[in-house]
C-alpha positions, 0 to 999 in steps of 0.5 A: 393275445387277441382274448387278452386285449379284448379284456375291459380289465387288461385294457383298464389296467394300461390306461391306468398305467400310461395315466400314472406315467403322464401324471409323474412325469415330472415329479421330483420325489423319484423313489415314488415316482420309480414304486409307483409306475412299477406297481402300476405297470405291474399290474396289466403285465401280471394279467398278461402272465396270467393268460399266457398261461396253460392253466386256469390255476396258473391263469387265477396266481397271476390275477392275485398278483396282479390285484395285490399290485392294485391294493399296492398302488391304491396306498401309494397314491393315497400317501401321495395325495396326501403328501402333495406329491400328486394333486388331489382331484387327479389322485383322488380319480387314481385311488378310484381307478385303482380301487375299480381295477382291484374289485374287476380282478376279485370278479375275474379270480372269482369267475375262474376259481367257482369253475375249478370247484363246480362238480364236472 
């Protein structure tokens, strides 16, 4: 576990997290408040599955969830800027954390999928 909280995306991923916690506190729209924080949290525990694992295959399926969640999080907090639901400079800052988030997974699954390819 020490490699995984080490990881600038798995840290990033839970700051994102407790921010979206903190920012819907005390929203009233529950349903996105409940999708919202699931897909948010989704996102640092698939890549802790992922490393977790015994395999860089194993390690890569989980990083895809993990940025599916991202691409799930990023939509979700755009309807919500949008619908009032979150303000728009905190919503705004959230897309971007998430789009950010989204671009350092693709990198990582990137970095693990060209080592299966390479020639041994």
């Amino acid at each position: 576990m020490d490699a995984l909280e080490n990881l600038d995306v798995w840290k990033k991923a839970c700051r994102l997290s407790v921010a979206l916690y903190q920012t819907l506190a005390k929203c009233r729209e529950y349903g996105y408040r409940d999708q919202v924080t699931r897909a948010a949290l989704s996102i640092p525990s698939n890549i802790a599955e992922g490393y977790e694992r015994d395999s860089s295959k194993s390690c890569v399926q989980y990083l895809r969830i993990a940025k599916g969640s991202c691409g799930e999080l990023w939509t979700q907090l755009l309807i919500g800027r949008k619908a009032g639901f979150i303000d728009a400079v905190t919503g705004k800052e959230l897309e971007e954390e998430a789009k950010a988030l989204s671009k350092m997974l693709h990198g990582l699954i990137r970095h693990y999928t060209s080592k299966d390819e390479s020639p041994s």
